[in-house]
KOLVEX-35417 format. One line per 4 residues: number of its first residue (from 1); their letters; for each residue x, y, z of C-alpha. Coordinates in steps of 0.2 Angstrom, whole numbers. Layout:
# KOLVEX-35417
NUM> a> X,Y,Z  ... .
***
This chain:
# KOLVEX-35417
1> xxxx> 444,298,499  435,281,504  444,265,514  437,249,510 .
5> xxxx> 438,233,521  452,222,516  443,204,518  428,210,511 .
9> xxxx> 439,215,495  446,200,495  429,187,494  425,196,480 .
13> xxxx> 440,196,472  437,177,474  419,175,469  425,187,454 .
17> xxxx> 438,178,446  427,160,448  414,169,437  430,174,426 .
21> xxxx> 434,155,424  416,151,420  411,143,438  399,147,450 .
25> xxxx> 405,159,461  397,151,479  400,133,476  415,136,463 .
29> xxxx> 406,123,450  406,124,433  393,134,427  382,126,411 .
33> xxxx> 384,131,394  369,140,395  376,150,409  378,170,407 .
37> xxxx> 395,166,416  400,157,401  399,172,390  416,180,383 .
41> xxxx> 408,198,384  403,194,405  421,186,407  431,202,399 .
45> xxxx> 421,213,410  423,204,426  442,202,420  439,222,421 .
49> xxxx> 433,222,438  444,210,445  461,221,441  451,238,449 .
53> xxxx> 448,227,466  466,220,463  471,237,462  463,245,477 .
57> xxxx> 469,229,489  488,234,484  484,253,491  478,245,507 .
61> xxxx> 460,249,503  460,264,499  453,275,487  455,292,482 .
65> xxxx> 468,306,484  475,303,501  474,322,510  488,333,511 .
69> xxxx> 501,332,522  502,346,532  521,355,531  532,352,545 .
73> xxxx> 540,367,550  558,370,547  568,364,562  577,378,569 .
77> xxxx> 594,379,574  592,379,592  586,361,587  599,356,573 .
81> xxxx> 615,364,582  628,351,587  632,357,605  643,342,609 .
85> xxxx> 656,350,596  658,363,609  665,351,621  683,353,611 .
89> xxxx> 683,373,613  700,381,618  705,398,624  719,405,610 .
93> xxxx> 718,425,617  705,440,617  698,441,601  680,449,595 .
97> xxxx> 666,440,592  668,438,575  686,428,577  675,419,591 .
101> xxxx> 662,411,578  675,407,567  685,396,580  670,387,584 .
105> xxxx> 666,384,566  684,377,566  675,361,577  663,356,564 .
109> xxxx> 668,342,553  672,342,537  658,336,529  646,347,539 .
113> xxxx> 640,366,537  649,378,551  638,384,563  623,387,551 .
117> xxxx> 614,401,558  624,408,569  633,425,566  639,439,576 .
121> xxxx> 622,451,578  615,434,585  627,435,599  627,455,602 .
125> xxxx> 609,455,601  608,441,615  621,449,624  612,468,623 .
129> xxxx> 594,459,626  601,453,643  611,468,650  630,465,644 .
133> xxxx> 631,476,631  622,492,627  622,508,614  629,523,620 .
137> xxxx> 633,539,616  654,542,616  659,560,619  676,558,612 .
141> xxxx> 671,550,597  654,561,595  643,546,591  634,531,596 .
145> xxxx> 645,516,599  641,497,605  649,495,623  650,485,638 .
149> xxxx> 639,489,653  646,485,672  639,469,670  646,466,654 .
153> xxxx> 662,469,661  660,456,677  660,445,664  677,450,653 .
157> xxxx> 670,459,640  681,476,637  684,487,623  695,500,615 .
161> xxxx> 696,515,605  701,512,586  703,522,571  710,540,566 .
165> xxxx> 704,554,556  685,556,561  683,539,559  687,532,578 .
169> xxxx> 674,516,584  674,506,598  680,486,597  674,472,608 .
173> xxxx> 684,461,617  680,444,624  694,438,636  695,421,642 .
177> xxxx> 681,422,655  669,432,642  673,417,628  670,403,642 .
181> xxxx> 653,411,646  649,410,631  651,392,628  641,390,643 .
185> xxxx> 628,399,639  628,393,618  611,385,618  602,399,630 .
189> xxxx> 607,411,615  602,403,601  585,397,610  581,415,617 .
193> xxxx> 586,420,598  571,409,590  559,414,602  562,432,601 .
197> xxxx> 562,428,579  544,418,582  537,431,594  540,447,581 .
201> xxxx> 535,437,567  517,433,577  517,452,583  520,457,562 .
205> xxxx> 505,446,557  495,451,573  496,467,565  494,465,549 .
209> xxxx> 479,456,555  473,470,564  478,481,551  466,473,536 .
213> xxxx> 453,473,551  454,492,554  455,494,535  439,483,535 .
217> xxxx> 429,492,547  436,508,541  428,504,523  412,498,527 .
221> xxxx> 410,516,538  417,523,523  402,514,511  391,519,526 .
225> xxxx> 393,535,527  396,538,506  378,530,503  367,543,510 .
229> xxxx> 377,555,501  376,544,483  358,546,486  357,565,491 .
233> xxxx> 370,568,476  356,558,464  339,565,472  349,584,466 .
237> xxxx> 354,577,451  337,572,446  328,587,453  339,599,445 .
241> xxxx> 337,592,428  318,590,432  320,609,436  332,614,419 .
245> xxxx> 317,605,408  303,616,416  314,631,412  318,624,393 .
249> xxxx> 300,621,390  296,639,400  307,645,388  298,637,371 .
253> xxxx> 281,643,380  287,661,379  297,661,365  280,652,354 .
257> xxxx> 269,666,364  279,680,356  279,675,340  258,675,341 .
261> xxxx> 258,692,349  272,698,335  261,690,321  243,697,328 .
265> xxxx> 253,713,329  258,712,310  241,706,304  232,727,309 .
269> xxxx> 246,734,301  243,723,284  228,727,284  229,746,286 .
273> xxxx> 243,744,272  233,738,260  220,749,265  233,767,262 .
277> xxxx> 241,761,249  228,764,234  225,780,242  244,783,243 .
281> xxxx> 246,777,222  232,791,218  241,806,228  258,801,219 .
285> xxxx> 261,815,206  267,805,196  252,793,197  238,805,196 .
289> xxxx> 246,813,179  247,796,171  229,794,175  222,810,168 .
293> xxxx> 230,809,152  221,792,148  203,794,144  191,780,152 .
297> xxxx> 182,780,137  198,778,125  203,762,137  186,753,139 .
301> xxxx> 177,756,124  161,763,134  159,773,152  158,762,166 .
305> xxxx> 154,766,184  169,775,192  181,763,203  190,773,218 .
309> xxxx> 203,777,208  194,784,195  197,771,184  183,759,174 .
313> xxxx> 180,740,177  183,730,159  172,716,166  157,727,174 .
317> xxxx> 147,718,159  146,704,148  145,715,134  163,724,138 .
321> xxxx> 171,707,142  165,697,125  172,714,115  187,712,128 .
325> xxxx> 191,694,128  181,688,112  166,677,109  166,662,120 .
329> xxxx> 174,668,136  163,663,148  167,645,144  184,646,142 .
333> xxxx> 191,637,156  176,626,160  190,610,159  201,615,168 .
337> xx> 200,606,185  199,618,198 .
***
């Protein structure tokens, strides 16, 4: 927001609406033909300008959004009460407080509120806050009941037993003296009444002030303390799963180890298979019976040297392959790619 000088505003809404009517703006002449004054596009726009400073004048010079008015607290009604009503108060007979208030109520005129703010707790608690009444256990009634104290009573406050049937209470009494004294004392009450209201409501945010400050403080210890342990917690988490990959790749080690000691087991005993087995085919009955009832000469066409089991090879010459596989053998698969 910005505050502007009212004369100041002024002269130039002077000089600015000379240059609107096409004069010079110092001496107020009319400006050439040739002037820029005289142009309708110039003239518009200092129209323009001319209603903004017109505008500002009528706000006192001021520009902007003027700042918030603070709230005005709520008149209390220690402030707002019309005591002087009091003045036409009249003593009818004893009554309770209740009937008090509404007597007093009676004095208001029509138009207006009765006794806004005022009610019967106000009055007791002023009264128990300065010594006249008090809570007290009744041993005839077996309970808590609100009763006068000795100085309650100096001033004509009494009470009596009411009720039947387990349901028996004490009743307050104001007599004349007590009702006077509380005319008297009217505007004390209800000004002892806003101070005590203002005092507890600073005391409730005092602590619920206090309260998000402990719960502050109390957080930040919390974070404190937590961090270390977030970092313990991630240090274990990371060396425990550095510690389960060493043991998984242990595992793959010792699992790809067995696998060569079972296969360079195997490999000997192959070997020694292969090896037996021959001999084993030629010690089979069965075997050596089929072999002796074929003659080497019958099957081959010629001897041959013995093989070990006693049989002849069909390919120990060229001769016995040609008669075996026919003429041109040896260049039977000279095309083939491999």
């Amino acid at each position: 927001m910005a505050e502007y000088d009212l004369k100041r505003l002024e002269v130039a809404i002077q000089y600015i609406n000379r240059m609107v009517s096409g004069r010079n703006p110092v001496t107020n002449r009319p400006a050439p033909e040739n002037e820029v004054l005289t142009n309708p596009n110039v003239n518009r726009c200092l129209q323009f300008v001319s209603e903004i400073l017109q505008e500002v004048k009528s706000t006192g010079g001021i520009v902007g959004k003027p700042p918030r008015k603070a709230r005005e607290p709520k008149p209390s009604i220690a402030e707002t009460f019309p005591y002087e009503i009091l003045h036409g108060f009249q003593y009818r007979q004893d009554q309770q407080i209740s009937y008090f208030l509404k007597q007093i109520g009676e004095l208001f005129p029509e138009d207006q509120e009765n006794a806004p703010g005022v009610s019967a707790p106000t009055i007791n608690n002023w009264l128990r806050a300065n010594g006249y009444l008090e809570k007290r256990m009744m041993e005839d009634i077996g309970k808590e009941a609100s009763v006068p104290t000795e100085k309650g009573a100096g001033i004509g406050i009494y009470s009596e037993r009411a009720g039947i049937g387990g349901n028996e209470y004490y009743r307050i009494w104001y007599n004349e003296q007590a009702q006077q004294f509380l005319i008297d004392h009217f505007r004390q009450i209800l000004t002892d009444t806003e101070a005590t209201r203002a005092r507890r409501q600073e005391e409730r945010k005092a602590s619920r002030r206090e309260a998000r400050r402990e719960s502050g403080t109390a957080g930040r210890a919390e974070h404190a303390r937590q961090e270390p342990e977030k970092q313990m917690g991630a240090f274990q988490a990371e060396q425990r799963q550095s510690a389960e990959s060493m043991h998984w790749q242990g595992q793959q080690q010792s699992a790809a180890a067995g696998r060569r000691q079972e296969q360079q087991s195997a490999a000997p005993a192959q070997g020694q298979w292969q090896t037996t087995a021959p001999a084993q085919a030629q010690d089979d009955p069965a075997f050596a019976s089929l072999l002796s009832s074929v003659s080497p000469q019958d099957f081959y066409g010629q001897e041959q040297g013995q093989d070990p089991y006693g049989m002849q090879d069909p390919y120990a010459t060229d001769s016995a392959a040609a008669d075996f596989f026919g003429d041109g053998w040896e260049s039977a698969d000279s095309d083939i790619p491999w």
